[in-house]
C-alpha positions in Angstrom: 38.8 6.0 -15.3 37.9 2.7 -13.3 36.0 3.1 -10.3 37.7 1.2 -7.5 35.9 -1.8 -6.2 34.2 -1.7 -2.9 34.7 -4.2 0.0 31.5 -6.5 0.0 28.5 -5.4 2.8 28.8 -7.4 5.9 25.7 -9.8 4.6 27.8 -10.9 1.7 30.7 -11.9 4.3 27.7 -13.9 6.2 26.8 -16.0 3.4 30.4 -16.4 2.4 31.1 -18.1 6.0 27.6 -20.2 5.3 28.7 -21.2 1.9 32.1 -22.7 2.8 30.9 -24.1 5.9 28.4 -26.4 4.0 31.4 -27.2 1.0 33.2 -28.5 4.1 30.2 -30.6 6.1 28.6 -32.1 2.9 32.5 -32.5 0.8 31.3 -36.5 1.0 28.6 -35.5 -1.6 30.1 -32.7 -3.3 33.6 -33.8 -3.9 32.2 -37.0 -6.3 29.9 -34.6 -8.3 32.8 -31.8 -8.9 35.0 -34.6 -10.2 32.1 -35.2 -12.4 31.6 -31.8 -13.7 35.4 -31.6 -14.4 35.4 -35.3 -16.4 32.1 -33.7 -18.1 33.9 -31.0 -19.5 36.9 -32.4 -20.6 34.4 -35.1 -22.4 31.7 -32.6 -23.8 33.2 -31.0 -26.7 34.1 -35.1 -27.8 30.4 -35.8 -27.2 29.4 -32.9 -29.0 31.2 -32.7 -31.9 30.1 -37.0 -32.0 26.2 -36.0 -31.8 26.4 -33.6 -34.6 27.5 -36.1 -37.2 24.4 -37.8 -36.6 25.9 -40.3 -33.8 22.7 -41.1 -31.3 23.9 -39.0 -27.9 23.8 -42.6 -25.7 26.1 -44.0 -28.3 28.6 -40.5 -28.1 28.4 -40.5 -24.4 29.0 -44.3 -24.0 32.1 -44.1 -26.9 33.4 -41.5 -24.4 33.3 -43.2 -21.2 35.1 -46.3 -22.9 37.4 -44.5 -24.5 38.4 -42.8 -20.9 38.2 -46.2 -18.8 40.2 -47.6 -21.7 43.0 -45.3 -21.4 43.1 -45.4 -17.5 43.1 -49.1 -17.6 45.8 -48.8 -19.8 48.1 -46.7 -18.0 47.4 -48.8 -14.2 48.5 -51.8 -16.2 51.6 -50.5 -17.3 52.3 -48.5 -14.0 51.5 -51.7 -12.0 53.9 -53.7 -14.3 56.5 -51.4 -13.8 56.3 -50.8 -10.1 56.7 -54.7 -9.6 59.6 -54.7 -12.2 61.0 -51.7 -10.0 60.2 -53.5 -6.2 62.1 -56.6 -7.8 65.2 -55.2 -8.4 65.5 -52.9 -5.4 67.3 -55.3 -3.3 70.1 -54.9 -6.1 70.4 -51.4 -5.5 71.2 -51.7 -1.7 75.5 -51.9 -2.4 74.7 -48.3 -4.8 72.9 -46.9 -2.2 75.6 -47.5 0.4 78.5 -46.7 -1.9 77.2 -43.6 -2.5 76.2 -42.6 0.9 79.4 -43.7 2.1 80.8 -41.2 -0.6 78.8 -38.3 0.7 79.7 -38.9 4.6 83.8 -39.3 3.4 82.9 -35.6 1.6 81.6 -34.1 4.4 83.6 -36.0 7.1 84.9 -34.6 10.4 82.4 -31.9 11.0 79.2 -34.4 10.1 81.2 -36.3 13.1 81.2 -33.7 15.1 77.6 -32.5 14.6 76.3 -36.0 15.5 78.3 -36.5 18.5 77.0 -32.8 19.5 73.3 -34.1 18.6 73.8 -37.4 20.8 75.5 -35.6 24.0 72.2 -33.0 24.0 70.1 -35.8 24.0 72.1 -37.4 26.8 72.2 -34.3 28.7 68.6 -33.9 28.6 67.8 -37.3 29.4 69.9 -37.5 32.8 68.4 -33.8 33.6 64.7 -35.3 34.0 63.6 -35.4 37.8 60.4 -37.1 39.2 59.3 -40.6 39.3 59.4 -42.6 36.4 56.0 -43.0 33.9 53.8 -46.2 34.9 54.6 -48.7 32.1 51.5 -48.4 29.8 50.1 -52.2 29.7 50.3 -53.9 26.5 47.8 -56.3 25.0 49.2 -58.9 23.1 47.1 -59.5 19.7 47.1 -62.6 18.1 48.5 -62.2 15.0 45.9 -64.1 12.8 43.6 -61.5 14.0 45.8 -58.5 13.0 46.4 -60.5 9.9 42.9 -60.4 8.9 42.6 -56.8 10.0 44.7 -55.6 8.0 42.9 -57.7 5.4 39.8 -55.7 6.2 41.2 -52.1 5.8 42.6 -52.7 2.6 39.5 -54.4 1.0 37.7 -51.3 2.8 39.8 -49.1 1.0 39.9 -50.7 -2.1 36.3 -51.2 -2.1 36.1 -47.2 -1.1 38.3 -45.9 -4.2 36.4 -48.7 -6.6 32.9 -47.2 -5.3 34.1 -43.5 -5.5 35.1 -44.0 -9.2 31.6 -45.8 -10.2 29.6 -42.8 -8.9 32.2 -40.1 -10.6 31.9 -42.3 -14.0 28.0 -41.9 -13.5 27.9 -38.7 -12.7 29.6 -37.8 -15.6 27.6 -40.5 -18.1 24.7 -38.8 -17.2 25.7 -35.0 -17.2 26.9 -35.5 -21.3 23.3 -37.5 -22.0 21.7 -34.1 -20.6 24.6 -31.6 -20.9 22.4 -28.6 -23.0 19.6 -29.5 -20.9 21.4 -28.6 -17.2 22.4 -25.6 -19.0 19.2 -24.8 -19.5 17.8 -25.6 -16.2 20.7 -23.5 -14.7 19.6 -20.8 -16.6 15.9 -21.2 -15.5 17.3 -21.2 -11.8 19.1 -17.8 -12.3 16.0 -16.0 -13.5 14.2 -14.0 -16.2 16.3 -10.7 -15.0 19.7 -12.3 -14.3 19.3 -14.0 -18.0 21.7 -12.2 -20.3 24.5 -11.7 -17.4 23.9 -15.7 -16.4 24.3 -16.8 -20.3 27.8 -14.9 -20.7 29.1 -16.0 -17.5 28.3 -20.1 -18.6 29.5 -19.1 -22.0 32.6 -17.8 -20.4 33.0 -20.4 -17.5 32.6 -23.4 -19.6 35.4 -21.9 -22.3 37.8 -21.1 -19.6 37.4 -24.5 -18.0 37.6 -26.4 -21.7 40.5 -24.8 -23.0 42.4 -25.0 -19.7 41.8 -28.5 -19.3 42.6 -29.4 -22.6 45.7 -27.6 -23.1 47.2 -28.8 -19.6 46.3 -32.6 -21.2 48.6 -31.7 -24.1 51.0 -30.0 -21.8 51.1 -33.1 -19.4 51.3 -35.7 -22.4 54.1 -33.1 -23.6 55.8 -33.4 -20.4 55.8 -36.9 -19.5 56.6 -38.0 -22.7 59.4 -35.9 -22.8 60.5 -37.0 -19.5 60.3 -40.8 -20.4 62.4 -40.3 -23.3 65.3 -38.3 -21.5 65.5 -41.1 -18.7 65.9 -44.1 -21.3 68.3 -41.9 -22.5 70.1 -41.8 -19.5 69.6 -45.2 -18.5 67.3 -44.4 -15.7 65.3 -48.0 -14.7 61.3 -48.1 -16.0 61.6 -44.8 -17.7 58.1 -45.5 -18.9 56.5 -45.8 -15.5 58.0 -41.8 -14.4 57.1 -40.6 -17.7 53.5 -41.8 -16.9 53.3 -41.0 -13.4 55.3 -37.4 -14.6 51.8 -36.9 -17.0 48.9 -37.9 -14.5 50.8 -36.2 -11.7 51.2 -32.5 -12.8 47.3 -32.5 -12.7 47.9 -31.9 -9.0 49.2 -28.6 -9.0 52.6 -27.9 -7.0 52.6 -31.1 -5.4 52.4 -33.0 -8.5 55.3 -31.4 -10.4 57.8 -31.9 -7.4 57.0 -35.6 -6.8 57.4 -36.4 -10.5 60.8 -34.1 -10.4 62.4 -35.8 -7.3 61.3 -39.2 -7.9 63.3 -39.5 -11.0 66.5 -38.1 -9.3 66.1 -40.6 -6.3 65.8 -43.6 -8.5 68.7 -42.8 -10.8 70.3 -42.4 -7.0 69.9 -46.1 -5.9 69.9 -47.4 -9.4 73.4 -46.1 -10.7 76.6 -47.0 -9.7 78.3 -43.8 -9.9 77.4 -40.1 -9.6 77.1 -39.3 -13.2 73.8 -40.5 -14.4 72.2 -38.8 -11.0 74.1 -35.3 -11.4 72.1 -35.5 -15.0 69.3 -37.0 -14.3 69.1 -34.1 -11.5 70.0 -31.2 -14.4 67.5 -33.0 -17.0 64.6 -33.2 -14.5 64.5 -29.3 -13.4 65.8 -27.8 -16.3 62.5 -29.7 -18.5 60.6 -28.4 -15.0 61.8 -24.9 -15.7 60.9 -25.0 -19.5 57.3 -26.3 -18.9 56.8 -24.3 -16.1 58.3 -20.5 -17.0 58.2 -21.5 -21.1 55.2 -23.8 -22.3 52.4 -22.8 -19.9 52.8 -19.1 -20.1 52.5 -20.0 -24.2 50.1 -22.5 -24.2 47.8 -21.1 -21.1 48.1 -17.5 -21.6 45.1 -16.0 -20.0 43.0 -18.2 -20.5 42.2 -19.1 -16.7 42.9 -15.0 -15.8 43.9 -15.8 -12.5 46.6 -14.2 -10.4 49.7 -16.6 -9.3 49.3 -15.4 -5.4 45.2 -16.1 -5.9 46.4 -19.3 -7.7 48.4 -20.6 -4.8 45.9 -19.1 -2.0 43.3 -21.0 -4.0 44.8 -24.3 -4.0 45.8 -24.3 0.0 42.0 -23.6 0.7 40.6 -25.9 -1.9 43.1 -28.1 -0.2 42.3 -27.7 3.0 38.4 -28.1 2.3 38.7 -31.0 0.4 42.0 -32.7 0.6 44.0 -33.6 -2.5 40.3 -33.6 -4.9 40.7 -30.3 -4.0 43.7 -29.7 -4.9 43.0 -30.8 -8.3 39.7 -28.9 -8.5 41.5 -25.8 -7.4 42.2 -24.2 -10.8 38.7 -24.9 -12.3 36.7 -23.9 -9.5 38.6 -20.8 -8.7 38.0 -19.9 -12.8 34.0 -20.0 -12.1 34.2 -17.5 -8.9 36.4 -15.3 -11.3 33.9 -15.5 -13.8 31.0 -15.5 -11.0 32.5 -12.2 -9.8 33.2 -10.6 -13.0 29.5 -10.5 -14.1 27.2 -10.3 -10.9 28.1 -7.0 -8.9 27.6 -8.1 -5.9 30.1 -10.9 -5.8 32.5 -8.1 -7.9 35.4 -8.7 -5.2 35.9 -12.1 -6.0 36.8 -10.8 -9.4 38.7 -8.0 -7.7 40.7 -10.4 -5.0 41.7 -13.5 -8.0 42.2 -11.8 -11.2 45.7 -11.2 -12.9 44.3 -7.8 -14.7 45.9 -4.6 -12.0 44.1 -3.8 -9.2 44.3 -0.2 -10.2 44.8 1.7 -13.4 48.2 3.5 -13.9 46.7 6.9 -13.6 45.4 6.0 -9.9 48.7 4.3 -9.2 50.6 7.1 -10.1 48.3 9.6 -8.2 48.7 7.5 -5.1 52.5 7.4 -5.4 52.5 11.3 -5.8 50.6 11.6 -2.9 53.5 10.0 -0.7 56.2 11.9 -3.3 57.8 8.6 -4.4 59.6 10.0 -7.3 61.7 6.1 -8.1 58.0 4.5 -8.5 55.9 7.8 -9.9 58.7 7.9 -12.5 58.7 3.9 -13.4 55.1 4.0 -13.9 55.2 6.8 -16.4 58.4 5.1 -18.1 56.8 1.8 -18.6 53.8 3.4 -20.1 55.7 5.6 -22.6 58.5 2.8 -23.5 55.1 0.4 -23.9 53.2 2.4 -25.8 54.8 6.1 -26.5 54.9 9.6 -24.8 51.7 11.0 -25.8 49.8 7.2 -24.3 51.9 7.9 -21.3 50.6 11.9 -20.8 46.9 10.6 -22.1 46.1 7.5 -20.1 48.7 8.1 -17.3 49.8 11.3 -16.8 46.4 13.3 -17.3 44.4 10.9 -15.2 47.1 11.4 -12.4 46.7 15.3 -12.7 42.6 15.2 -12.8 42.6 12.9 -9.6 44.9 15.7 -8.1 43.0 18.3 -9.1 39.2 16.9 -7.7 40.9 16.3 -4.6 42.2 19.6 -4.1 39.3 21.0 -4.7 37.3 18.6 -2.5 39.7 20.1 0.4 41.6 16.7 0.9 44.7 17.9 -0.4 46.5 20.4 0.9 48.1 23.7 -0.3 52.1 22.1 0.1 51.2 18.8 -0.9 49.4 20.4 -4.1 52.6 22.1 -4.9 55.1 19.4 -3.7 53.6 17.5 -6.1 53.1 20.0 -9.0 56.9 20.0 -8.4 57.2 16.6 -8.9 55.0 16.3 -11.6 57.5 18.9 -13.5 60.3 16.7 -13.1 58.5 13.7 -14.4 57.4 15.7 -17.3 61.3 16.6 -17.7 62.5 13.1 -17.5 59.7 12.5 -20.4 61.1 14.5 -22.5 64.3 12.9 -22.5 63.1 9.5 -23.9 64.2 8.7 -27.1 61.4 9.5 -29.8 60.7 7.9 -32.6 61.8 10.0 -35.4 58.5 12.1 -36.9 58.6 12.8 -40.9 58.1 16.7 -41.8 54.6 17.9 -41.6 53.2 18.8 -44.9 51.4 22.2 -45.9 52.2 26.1 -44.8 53.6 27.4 -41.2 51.3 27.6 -38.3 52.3 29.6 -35.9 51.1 28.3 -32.2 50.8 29.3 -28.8 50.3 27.4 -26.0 49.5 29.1 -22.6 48.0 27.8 -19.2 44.5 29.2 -17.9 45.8 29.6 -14.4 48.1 27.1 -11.9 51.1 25.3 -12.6 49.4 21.7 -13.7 48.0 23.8 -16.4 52.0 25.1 -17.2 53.0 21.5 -17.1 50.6 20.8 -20.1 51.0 24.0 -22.3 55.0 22.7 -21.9 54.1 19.5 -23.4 52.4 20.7 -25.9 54.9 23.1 -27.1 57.5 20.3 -27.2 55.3 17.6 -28.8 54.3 20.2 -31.5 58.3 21.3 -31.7 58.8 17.3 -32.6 56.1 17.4 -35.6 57.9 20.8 -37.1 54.9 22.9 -36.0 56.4 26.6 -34.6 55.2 27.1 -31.1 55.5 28.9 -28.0 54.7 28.5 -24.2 53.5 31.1 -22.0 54.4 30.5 -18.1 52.2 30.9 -15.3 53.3 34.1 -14.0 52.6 36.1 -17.2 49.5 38.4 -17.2 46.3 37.5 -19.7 47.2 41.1 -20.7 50.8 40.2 -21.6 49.9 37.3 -23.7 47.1 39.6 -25.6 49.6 42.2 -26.5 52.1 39.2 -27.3 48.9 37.8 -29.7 48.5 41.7 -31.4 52.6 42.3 -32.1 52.9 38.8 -33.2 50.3 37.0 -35.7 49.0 34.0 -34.2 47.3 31.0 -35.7 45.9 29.0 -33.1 46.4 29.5 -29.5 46.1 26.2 -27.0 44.1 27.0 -23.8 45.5 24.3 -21.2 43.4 23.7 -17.9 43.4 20.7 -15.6 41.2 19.8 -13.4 39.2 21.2 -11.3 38.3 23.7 -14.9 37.5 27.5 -13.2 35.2 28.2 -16.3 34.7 31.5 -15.3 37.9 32.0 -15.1 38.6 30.1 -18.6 35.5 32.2 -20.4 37.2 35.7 -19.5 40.4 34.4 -20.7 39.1 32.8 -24.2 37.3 36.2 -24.7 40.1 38.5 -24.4 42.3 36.3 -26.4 39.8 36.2 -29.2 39.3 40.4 -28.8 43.2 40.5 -29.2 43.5 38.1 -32.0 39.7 37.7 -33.9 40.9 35.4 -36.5 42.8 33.3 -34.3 41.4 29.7 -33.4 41.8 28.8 -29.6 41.5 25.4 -29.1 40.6 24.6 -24.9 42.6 21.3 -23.4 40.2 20.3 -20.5 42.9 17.9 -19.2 41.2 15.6 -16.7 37.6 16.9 -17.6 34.8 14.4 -17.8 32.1 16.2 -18.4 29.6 15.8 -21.5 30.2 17.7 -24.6 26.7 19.5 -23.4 27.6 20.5 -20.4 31.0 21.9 -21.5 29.6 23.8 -24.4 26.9 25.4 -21.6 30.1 27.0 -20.1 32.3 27.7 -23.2 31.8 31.0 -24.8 29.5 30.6 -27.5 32.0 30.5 -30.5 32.9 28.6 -33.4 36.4 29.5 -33.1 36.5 27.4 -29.6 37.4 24.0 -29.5 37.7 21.9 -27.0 39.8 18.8 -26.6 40.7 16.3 -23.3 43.6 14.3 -24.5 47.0 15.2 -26.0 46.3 13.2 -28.7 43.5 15.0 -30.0 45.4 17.9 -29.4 47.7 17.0 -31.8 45.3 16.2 -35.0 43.7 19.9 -34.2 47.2 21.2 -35.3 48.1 18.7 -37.9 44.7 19.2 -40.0 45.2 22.9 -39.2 48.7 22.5 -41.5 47.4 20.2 -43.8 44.1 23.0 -44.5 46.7 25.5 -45.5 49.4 24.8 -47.9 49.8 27.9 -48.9 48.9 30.3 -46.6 49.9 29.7 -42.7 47.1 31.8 -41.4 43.5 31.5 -41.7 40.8 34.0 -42.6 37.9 34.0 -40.2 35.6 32.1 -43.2 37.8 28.7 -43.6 37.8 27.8 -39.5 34.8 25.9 -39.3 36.5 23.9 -42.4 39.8 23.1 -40.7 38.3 21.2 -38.1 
């Protein structure tokens, strides 16, 4: 069973605070160089696969920086073509625009009237209710308006100059992280240390696949999408269809925000563009049903797990990166959060990073069903233990849900954390869960091959160990094997003499956890003294203890078995049929070969 993680010590928390306190104060610096990184790997395997065809690297990584100013240049032409097409005709669209709102207050009509005339009279009313002198007029300076003129002038050459700048030092950033890509590898792995070697190579190894395959499969997905989009609104007539196809591409980089703009857009256009309402009403349908395919249908199939990150961490993870660095971060958000997954996955002491963003369950079913035992939820104990059997089958469900449930009970009893009426509240529920189980449909089990074996399955002491000889009587019942169950209140006496007036074959010892092996010893021993030629086979349910120490407290006979899951259980009895065609009891001298 998976230990549960730990919270990290209180130093960890420190350097947490220190570490996201200098992303924020030196994001100036950082923010060009993480765009880098990200450019670098969606570059690299290009690069790469160039330089090994005998291509000089200068040459690959040169051929790849074209290739990606080429494209953007591309794409800012056309967009910048198409926004002045679309800023030339809006003055055309004015009489649409008020057609249709004209349409929509006729539609809603007296009560929009009366909600504005309620709106106005509040503001009235509060207006005449303020007391007190009135505010000194605030003095106004009268600018001369060449000199606001060539202010404005000033910002947007600032800006302009600003973006421009930004995108140099990103574009050599990157240049020079593909000429020396192995080689910062390297030097990373130098940083981490001779000890931290091995666990530093797999998560790079692991990191760098992650990033790569998200980032190209969102390309294709984006490309995908916006070309898709393009096509649907020249379709419906929708003005520069080209441009929102585009801008629908680059924009879903951006996640949440990016999607919704290139969604609404779209609609809004076809709003001021169109005379009527049809072409809106499907551009509307058209833009969030493709959003609903890409989103619920392509990214689950073409993304998977390959980022392995929670939605809830996914969306967490973008308002911080957000909030740290602005809309970069927002972009970043994905990629970054992927290498403190990976970060926390392989390095223990960042291990609740891991535990806090990854989409694998934050406890094993066995725990979870434990834990809902423990506050007698019988709705959720008995979906867990569904899911698992319908998943998988019945014996999975008792082996890697059931049995780790009943060890974890069991520990904790004895540990003197649970209770005598919680141990039997839930030993009660834990008989109705078995019930339920054995309803489920079963797959339908051929005939078991060879001679009868008769079996008997009987508990070593309390009612978890009833619950598992019933389960094995019914799941060797299924497989055409004849067997019995003893209950709990029957005497080791009473099953003896059962064993001497009735032949016996092989008798199934159930005890879970916390195993009394005193207890189990006496019982295996006067078993064997009533039936010598019988083979008892011991189900430590829950037990994890090493086959040494188990045999160390076993009596010291071939003719005792043990086993920990149901399913080995199971192949005991089967190879115990298939060893005897003929005959359905052993002798003594053909044991050892039956198992």
């Amino acid at each position: 069973m998976q230990p549960i993680s730990k919270a990290p010590q209180p130093q960890y928390w420190l350097l947490t605070c220190v570490v996201v306190a200098v992303l924020y104060l030196a994001r100036e610096v950082l923010i060009p160089i993480a765009m880098a990184v990200l450019i670098a790997f969606v570059l690299a395997p290009f690069v790469l696969r160039l330089s090994r065809t005998g291509v000089p690297r200068v040459i690959s990584a040169a051929a790849a920086m074209l290739v990606l100013l080429g494209v953007s240049t591309l794409i800012g032409w056309i967009v910048i073509g198409q926004v002045r097409s679309l800023a030339a005709d809006l003055p055309q669209y004015r009489d649409n625009m008020r057609a249709k709102i004209a349409d929509v207050r006729q539609t809603i009509g007296e009560p929009f009237d009366r909600a504005s005339k309620t709106v106005r009279d509040l503001g009235d009313d509060l207006a005449n209710t303020t007391t007190g002198e009135q505010a000194a007029p605030v003095p106004v300076a009268a600018v001369p308006a060449a000199d606001a003129g060539w202010e404005r002038l000033f910002v947007a050459v600032n800006s302009v100059a600003s973006a421009v700048g930004l995108a140099a030092i990103v574009l050599l950033f990157s240049f020079v992280m593909l000429l020396r890509w192995e080689d910062l590898r390297d030097r990373l792995l130098l940083l981490a240390g001779d000890r931290a070697l091995h666990d530093t190579t797999r998560a790079l190894n692991e990191a760098s696949t992650k990033i790569s395959r998200y980032l190209h499969r969102q390309l294709l997905l984006n490309g995908l999408h916006g070309t898709a989009l393009g096509l649907i609104l020249w379709w419906l007539g929708v003005p520069n269809p080209l441009v929102w196809g585009v801008l629908a591409g680059v924009l879903r980089f951006i996640p949440y925000a990016g999607p919704t703009v290139s969604t609404v857009v779209p609609i809004l256009v076809s709003f001021a563009s169109s005379p009527g309402w049809s072409q809106t009403i499907l551009t509307a349908c058209s833009m969030i049903g493709l959003e609903v395919i890409s989103n619920n249908v392509l990214e689950p199939w073409l993304y998977g797990r390959v980022t392995g990150i929670s939605p809830l961490a996914l969306l967490l993870s973008a308002f911080f990166w957000t909030w740290l660095w602005g809309w970069v971060g927002l972009v970043l958000s994905v990629p970054l959060t992927v290498c403190l997954l990976v970060l926390g996955k392989h390095f223990p002491h960042l291990h609740f990073l891991a535990f806090l963003a990854s989409d694998e369950p934050a406890l094993p079913p066995g725990t979870r069903l434990y834990h809902r035992l423990l506050a007698q939820d019988q709705d959720e104990s008995w979906e867990i233990v569904r899911s698992e059997a319908t998943r998988r089958s019945v014996v999975d469900a008792f082996d890697d849900v059931v049995l780790p449930a009943l060890g974890l009970v069991g520990r904790a009893r004895q540990e003197g954390t649970l209770d005598a009426e919680s141990y039997q509240r839930i030993a009660a529920l834990t008989n109705v869960l078995v019930s339920e189980l054995e309803d489920l449909p079963h797959a339908e089990l051929a005939a078991q091959p060879g001679g009868e074996v008769r079996v008997l399955c009987t508990p070593a002491r309390d009612e978890f160990d009833g619950v598992m000889s019933r389960v094995l009587a019914s799941e060797f019942e299924r497989r055409g094997i004849r067997a019995t169950s003893a209950s709990t209140d029957e005497f080791v006496s009473d099953t003896a003499a059962r064993m001497e007036k009735h032949p016996v074959d092989l008798v199934f010892v159930s005890s879970v956890v916390p195993t009394h092996f005193l207890h189990v010893r006496s019982l295996c021993k006067r078993l064997l003294r009533a039936r010598p030629d019988a083979r008892i086979v011991l189900g430590l349910w829950g037990e994890d203890l090493s086959a040494t120490g188990i045999a160390e407290r076993l009596p010291v006979s071939p003719q005792v078995q043990p086993v920990s899951t149901l399913k080995e259980a199971i192949a005991v009895a089967q190879r115990l049929v298939h060893a005897a065609p003929q005959a359905p009891r052993l002798e003594p001298g053909q044991q050892s070969g039956a198992a």
